[in-house]
C-alpha positions in Angstrom: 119.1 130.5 -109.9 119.5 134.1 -108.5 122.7 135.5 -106.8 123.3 138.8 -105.1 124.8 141.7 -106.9 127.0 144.4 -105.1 124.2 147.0 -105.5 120.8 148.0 -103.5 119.6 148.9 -107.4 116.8 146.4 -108.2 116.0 147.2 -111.7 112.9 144.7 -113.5 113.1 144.9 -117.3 110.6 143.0 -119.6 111.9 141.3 -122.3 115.0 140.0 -120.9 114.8 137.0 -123.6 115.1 139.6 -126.3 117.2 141.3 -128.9 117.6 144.6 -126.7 116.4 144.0 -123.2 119.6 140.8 -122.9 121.8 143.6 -124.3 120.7 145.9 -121.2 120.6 143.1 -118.8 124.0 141.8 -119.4 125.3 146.1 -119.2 123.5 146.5 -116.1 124.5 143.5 -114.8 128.1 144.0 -115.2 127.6 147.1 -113.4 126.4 145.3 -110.5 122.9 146.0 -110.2 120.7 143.0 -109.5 118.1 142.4 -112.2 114.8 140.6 -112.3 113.6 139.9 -116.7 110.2 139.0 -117.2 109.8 137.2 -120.3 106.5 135.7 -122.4 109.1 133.4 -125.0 106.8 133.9 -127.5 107.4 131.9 -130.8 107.2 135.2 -132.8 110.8 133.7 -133.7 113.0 131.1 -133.1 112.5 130.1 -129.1 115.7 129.0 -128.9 117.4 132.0 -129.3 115.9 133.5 -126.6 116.7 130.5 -124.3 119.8 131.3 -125.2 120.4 134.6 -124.4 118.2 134.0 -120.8 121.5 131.4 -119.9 123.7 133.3 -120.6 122.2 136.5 -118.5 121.6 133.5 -115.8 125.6 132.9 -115.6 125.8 136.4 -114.0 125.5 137.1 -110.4 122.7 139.2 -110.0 119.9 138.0 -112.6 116.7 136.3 -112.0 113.8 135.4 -113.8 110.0 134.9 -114.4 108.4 133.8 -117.9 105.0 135.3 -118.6 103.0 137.3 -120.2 102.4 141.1 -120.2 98.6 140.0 -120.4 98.9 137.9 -117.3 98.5 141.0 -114.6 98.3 138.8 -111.4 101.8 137.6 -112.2 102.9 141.1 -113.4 101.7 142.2 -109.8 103.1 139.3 -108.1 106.4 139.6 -110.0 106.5 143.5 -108.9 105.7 142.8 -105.5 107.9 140.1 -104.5 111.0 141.8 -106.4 110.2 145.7 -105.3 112.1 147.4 -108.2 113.4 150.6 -108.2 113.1 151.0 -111.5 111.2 149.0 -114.2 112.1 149.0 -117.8 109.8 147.7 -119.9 111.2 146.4 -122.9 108.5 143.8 -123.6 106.1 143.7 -126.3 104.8 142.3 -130.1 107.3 143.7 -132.3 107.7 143.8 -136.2 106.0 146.5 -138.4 105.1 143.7 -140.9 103.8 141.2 -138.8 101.3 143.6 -137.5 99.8 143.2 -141.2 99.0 139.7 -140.3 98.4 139.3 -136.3 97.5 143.1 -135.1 95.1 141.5 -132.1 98.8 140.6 -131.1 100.2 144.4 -130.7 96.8 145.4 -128.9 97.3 142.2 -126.8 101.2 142.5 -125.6 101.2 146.5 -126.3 98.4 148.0 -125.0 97.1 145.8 -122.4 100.3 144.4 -120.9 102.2 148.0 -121.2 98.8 148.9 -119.1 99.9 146.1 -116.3 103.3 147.5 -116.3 102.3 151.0 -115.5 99.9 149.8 -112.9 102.4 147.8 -111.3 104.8 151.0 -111.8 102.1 153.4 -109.9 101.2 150.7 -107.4 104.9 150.5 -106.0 106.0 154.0 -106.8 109.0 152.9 -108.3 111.7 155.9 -109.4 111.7 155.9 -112.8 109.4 154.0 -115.4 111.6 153.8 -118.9 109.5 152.5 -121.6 110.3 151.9 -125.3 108.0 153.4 -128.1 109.9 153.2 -131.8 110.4 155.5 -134.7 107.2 154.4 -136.4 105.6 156.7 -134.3 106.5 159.5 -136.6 104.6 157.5 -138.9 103.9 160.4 -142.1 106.4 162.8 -140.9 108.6 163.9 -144.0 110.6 166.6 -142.3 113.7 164.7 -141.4 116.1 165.0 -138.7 113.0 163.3 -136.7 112.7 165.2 -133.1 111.2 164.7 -130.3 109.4 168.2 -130.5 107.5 167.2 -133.7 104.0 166.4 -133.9 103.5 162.5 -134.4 99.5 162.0 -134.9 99.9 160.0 -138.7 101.0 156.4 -137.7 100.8 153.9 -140.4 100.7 150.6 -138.7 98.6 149.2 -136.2 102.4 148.7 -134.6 103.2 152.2 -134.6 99.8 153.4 -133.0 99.8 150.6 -130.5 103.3 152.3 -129.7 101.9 156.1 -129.5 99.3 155.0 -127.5 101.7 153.5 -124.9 103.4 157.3 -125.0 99.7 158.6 -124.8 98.8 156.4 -121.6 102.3 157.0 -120.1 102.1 160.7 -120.1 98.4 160.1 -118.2 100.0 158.2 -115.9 102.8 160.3 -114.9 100.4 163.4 -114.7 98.3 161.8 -112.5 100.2 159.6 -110.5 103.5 162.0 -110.7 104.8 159.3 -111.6 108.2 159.7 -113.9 108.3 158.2 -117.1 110.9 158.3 -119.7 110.0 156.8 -123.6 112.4 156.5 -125.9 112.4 156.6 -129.7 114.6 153.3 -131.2 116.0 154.0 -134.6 116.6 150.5 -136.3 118.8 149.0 -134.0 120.8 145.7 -134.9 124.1 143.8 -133.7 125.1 140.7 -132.4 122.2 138.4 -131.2 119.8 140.0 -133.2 116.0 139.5 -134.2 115.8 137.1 -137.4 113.3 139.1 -138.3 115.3 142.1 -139.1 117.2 143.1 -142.6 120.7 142.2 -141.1 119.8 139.2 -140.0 117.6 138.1 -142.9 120.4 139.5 -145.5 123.5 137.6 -144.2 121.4 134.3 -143.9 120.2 134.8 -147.1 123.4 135.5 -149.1 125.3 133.1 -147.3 122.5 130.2 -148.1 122.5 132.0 -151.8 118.8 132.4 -151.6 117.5 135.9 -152.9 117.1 139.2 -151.0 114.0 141.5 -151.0 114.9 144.5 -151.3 111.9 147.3 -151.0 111.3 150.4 -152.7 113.5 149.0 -155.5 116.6 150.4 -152.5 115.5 153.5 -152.8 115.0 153.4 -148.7 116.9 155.3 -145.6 117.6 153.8 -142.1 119.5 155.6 -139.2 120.7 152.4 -138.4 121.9 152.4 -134.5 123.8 149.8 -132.6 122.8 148.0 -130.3 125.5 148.7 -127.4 124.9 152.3 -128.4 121.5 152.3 -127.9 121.8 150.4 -124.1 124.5 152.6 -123.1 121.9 155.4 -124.1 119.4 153.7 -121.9 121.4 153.5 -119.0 122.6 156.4 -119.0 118.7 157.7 -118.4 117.9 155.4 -116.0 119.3 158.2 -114.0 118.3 160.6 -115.7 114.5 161.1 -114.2 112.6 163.9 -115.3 111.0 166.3 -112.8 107.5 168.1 -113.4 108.7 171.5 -114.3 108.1 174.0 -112.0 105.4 176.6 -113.7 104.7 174.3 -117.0 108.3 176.1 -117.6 110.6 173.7 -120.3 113.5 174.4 -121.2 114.0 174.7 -124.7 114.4 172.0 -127.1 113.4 169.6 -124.3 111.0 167.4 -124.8 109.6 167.3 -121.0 105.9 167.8 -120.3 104.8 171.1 -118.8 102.5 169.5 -116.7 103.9 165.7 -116.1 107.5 164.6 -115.6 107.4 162.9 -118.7 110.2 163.0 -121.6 110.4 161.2 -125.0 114.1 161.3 -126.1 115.3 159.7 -129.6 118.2 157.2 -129.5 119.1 156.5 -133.1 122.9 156.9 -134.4 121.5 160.5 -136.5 123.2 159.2 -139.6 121.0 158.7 -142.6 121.8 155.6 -144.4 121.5 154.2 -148.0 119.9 150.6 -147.9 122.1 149.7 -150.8 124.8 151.2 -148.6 123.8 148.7 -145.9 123.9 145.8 -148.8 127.1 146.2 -149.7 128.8 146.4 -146.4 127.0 143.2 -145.2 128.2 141.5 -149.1 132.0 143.0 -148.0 131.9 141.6 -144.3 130.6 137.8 -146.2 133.0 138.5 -148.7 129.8 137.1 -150.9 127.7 138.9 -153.0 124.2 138.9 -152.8 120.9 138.1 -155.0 119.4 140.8 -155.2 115.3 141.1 -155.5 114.1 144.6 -155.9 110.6 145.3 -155.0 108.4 148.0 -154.9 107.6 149.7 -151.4 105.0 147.4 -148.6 102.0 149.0 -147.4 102.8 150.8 -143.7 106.4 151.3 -144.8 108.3 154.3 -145.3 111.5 155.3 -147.1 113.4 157.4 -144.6 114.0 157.5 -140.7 116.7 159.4 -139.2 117.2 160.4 -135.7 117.8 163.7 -134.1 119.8 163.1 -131.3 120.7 165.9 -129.5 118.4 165.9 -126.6 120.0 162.9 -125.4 123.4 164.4 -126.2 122.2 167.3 -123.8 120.6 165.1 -121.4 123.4 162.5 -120.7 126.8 163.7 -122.6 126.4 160.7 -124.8 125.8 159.9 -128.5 125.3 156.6 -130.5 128.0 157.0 -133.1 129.3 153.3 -134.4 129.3 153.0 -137.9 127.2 150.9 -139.6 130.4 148.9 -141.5 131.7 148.2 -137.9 128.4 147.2 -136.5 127.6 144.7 -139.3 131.6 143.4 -138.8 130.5 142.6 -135.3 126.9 140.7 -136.3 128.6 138.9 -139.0 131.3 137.5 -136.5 128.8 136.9 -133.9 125.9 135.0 -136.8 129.0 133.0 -137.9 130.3 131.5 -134.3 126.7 131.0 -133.2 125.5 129.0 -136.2 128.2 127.8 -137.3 128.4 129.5 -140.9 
């Protein structure tokens, strides 16, 4: 089910199945690059979507595929060794900051162990670049908002968000030792078109168009830097070749976020716009042209009110800036929920 591409560029990405790693695939693909995804299917949510999106990434020239899991390290090795990547992005891994209430075995599991096989497999080939995606949560406590890279992020609040700072922890180990260079990116609440039913904009458009109620935490009093998601891959592919070099010295340049002694970066990729939740609401009631039931609770333990991106390393590293707004992006999901289920 594989076909050549018109590049030498092998790039393996984990979590081809999903939200953000089909986004990158199908981006990458079109570029010509060939593509392996490595995918565990998990039933975290609804399979099916998933299937979905690995078809359509399997009608482009160029893509192949292995379902695992991160866990499984003789087929993470085997994977790596029979498709000798370039570059690996590793998308993979147990998301949702609620869910990790419930099931936080899960985000040691997938997160810590199977992140581990990826960088193993990383080292063992040598490959160019190792991009790996950590999350906002990481900032966890943080009140001083824009978030940046440069700040301290020791107070996570979820088992989710540590699992994800100790990725960035083990990474930075990794490429000190093994020179090997590593990029981690920051995501900032990133939704769009074949989205995770487990995020607001998905849960909110099913909802009001069913006419069931909405929960809405912190009674709305709550602050995303909502970023979408074609924004976010362009931002990713755009560092792909942008690999950090150990600095010569410990020397950084200033307001870079590169190790003095590893070349290691952690950029933000969020849309640095601050946005109302109710805001959010009522854009997603305009797009339905249906208003919704709304539920106001108070705020759930491991949330927080505010995230909001600073962006400008990235600006500075790549030229580039997220900047759809969020009544545009919702536009797009709401077209793309309707066609897909029918609604």
């Amino acid at each position: 089910m594989e076909s050549q591409g018109n590049t030498a560029t092998r790039i393996l990405i984990t979590g081809t199945a999903g939200f953000i790693g089909f986004h990158l695939a199908k981006l990458l693909l079109d570029e010509g690059f060939r593509v392996h995804g490595y995918d565990g299917m998990t039933d975290y949510y609804d399979v099916k979507l998933k299937q979905r999106r690995h078809a359509a990434l399997l009608q482009k020239p160029g893509f192949s595929m292995t379902e695992g899991m991160l866990e499984d390290q003789a087929l993470v090795d085997q994977i790596a060794d029979d498709f000798a990547p370039d570059v690996i992005v590793h998308l993979a891994g147990q998301a949702g900051v609620r869910y990790s209430l419930e099931n936080p075995r899960a985000y040691l599991d997938s997160n810590v162990i199977g992140t581990f096989n990826v960088m193993e497999a990383a080292r063992r080939l040598e490959v160019k670049h190792l991009l790996m995606a950590s999350t906002s949560s990481v900032y966890g406590a943080n009140t001083d908002m824009p978030y940046s890279e440069m700040d301290k992020a020791d107070n996570q609040l979820t088992i989710y968000a540590a699992t994800k700072k100790a990725n960035e922890s083990m990474a930075h180990a990794y490429a000190h030792l093994w020179n090997l260079p590593t990029t981690m990116f920051r995501f900032f609440t990133v939704y769009g078109p074949w989205g995770r039913p487990d995020m607001a904009l998905f849960k909110f458009a099913d909802a009001i168009l069913e006419n069931r109620p909405i929960d809405i935490y912190n009674n709305g009093d709550m602050f995303r830097d909502f970023t979408y998601v074609d924004d976010l891959v362009r931002g990713i592919r755009l560092l792909i070749d942008t690999v950090p070099v150990r600095p010569e010295d410990g020397v950084v340049p200033e307001g870079d976020s590169l190790s003095p002694v590893a070349p290691y970066r952690v950029i933000n990729i969020g849309n640095s716009e601050k946005v109302r939740l109710l805001d959010f609401v009522d854009a997603i009631e305009d797009c339905l042209g249906q208003k919704a039931i709304r539920n106001y609770m108070p705020m759930q333990m491991g949330d927080v009110p505010a995230t909001w991106a600073n962006a400008d390393l990235l600006k500075t590293l790549t030229g580039y800036r997220p900047e759809t707004d969020f009544r545009d992006g919702i536009a797009k999901f709401v077209d793309w929920f309707r066609d897909y289920y029918d609604k």
